[in-house]
C-alpha positions as CSV (number, residue, x, y, z in Angstrom):
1,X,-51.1,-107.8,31.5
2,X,-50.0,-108.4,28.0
3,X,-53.4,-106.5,27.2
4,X,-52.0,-103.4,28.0
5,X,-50.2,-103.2,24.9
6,X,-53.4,-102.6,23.2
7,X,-54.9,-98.8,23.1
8,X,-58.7,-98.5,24.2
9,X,-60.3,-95.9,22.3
10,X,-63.0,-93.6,24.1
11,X,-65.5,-91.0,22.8
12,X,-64.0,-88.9,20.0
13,X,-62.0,-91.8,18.6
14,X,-59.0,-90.7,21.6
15,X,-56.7,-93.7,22.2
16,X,-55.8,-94.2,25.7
17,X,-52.5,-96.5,26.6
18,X,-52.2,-97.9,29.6
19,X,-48.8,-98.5,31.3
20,X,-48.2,-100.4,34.5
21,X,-46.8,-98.9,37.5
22,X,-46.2,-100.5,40.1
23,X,-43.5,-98.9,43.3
24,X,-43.0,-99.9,46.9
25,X,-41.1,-98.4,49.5
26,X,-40.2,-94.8,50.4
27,X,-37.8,-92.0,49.1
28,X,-34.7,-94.3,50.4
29,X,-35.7,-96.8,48.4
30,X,-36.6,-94.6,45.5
31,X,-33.3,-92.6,45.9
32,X,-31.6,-96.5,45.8
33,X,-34.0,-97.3,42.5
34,X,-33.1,-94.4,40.2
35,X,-29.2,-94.2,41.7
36,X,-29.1,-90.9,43.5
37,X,-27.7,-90.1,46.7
38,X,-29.8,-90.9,50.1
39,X,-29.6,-87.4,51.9
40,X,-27.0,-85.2,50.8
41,X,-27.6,-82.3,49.2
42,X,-29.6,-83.4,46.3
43,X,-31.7,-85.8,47.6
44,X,-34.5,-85.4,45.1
45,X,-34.1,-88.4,43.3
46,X,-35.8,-86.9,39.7
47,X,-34.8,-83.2,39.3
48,X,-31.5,-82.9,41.6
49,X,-32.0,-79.8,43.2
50,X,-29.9,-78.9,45.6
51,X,-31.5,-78.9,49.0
52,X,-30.7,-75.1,49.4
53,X,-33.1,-74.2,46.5
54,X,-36.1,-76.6,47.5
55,X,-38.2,-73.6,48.7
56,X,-37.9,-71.5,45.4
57,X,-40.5,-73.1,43.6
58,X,-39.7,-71.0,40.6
59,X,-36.3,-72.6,40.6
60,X,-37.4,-76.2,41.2
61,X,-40.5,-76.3,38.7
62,X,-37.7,-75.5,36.2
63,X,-35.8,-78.3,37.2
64,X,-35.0,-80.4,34.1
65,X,-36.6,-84.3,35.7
66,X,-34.2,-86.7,34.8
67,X,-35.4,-89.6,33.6
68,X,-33.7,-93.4,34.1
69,X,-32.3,-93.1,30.1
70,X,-30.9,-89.6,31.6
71,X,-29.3,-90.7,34.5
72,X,-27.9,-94.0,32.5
73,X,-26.8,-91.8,29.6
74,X,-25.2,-89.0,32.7
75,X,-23.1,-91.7,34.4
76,X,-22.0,-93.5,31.1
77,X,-20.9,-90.0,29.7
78,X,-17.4,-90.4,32.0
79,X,-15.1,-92.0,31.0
80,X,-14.3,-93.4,34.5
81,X,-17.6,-93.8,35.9
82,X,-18.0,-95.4,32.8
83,X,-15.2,-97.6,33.7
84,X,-16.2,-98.6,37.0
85,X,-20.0,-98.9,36.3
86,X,-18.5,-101.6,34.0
87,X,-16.6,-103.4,36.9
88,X,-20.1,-103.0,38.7
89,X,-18.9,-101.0,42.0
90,X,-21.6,-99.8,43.7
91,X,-20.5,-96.1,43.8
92,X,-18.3,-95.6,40.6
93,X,-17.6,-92.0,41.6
94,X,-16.3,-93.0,45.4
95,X,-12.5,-92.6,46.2
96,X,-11.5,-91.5,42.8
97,X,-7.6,-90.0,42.6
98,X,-6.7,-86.5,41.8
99,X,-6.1,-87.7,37.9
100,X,-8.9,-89.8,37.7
101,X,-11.2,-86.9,38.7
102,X,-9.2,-84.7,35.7
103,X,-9.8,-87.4,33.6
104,X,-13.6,-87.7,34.4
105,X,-14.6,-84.3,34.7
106,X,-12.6,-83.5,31.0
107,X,-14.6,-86.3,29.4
108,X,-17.5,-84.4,30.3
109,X,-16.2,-81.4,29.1
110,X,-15.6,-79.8,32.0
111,X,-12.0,-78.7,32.6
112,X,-11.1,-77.7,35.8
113,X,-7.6,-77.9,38.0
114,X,-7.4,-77.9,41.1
115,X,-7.1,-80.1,44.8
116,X,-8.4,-83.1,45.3
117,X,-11.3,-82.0,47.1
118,X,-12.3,-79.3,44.8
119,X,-12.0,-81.6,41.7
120,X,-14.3,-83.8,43.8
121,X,-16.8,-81.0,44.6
122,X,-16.8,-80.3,41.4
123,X,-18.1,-83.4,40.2
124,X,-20.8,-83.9,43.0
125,X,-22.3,-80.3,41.3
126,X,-21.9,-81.8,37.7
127,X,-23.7,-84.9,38.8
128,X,-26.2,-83.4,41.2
129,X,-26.3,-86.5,43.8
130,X,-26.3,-89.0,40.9
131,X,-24.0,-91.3,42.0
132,X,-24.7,-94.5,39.8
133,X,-26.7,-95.8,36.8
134,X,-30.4,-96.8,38.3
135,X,-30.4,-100.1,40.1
136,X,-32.0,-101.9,37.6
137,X,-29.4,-101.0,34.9
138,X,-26.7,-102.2,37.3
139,X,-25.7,-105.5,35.9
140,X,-26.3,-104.2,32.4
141,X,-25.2,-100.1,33.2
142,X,-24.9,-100.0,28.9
143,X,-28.1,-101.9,28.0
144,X,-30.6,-100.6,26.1
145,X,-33.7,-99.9,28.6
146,X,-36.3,-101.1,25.8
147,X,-33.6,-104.6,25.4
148,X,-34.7,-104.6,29.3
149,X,-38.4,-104.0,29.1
150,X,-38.3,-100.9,31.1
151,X,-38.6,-98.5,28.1
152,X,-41.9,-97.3,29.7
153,X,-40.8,-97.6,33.9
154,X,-41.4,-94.9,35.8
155,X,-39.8,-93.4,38.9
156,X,-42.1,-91.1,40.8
157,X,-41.1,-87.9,42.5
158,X,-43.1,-88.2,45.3
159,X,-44.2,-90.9,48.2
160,X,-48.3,-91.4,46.6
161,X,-49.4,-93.5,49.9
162,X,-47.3,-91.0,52.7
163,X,-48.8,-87.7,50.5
164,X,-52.7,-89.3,50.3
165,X,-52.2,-91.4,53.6
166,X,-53.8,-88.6,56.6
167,X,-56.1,-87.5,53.8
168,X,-58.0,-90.6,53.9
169,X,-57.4,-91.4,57.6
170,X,-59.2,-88.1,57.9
171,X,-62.1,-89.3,55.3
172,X,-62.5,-92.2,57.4
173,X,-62.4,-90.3,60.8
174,X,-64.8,-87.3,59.5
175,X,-67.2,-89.1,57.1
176,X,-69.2,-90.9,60.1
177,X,-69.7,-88.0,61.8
178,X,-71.8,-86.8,58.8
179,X,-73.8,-89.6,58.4
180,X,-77.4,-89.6,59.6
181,X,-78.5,-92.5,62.1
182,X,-80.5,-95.5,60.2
């Protein structure tokens, strides 16, 4: 492992460095990992598209992906989620008061008025289903991801094992059928 620090150099003197990823589970889990919202309406958990605008694929291929650094910087940037990412609640933006959701969405710079339930939709748009720093900032939600060693983790967008999974249980099925007898 510790090798991987080290380039390897190919034909044409191009360095090559490797980086270690590992991920189990599913989108839940990945949703839970980079601290967006499970279902919702922006339940991508690296652009935060809202689920309306999934099928224009103009629109989501010019999603901005937010990476962990992103999302920890985005949550931090509040003043109250700030707050209560430091007293390590699980959803800093849940159950916030009228005043508190003035005071958040103005230290974003984003000054609205209005009801409860406005200034709280409000919010959910800024944030696009973000709803906490990534888990693995949540003891540490103002650490420094290279003081962590994740200065190179990864979340993927997509489920590699569900996406490849029928195409090789198809290989398998097909490929004897093709085969000649010994």
């Amino acid at each position: 492992m510790q090798e991987l620090k080290f380039p390897v150099s190919c034909e044409h003197s191009i360095q090559y460095h490797d980086v270690l990823r590992l991920y189990h589970g599913d989108s839940p889990a990945r949703a839970h990992e980079t601290g967006q919202q499970k279902g919702g309406h922006y339940f991508c958990s690296t652009c935060g598209v809202h689920c309306d605008r999934t099928y224009e694929l103009d629109h989501v291929l010019n999603c901005e992906i937010r990476t962990i650094q992103g999302k920890q910087q985005s949550v931090m940037k509040g003043a109250i989620a700030r707050r209560n990412s430091m007293l390590k609640k699980a959803k800093p933006f849940q159950n916030l008061s009228r005043q508190d959701l003035e005071h958040e969405l103005t230290s974003r710079g984003v000054f609205k008025e209005g009801t409860l339930k406005f200034l709280q939709s409000e919010l959910d748009s800024h944030m696009r289903g973000l709803e906490r720093v990534p888990a693995l900032l949540f003891n540490y939600p103002q650490a420094s991801l290279k003081d962590l060693g994740l200065d190179h983790y990864e979340i993927l967008p997509a489920e590699p094992l569900h996406d490849v999974g029928h195409h090789t249980e198809n290989v398998f099925a097909e490929f004897p059928k093709h085969l000649k007898p010994a």
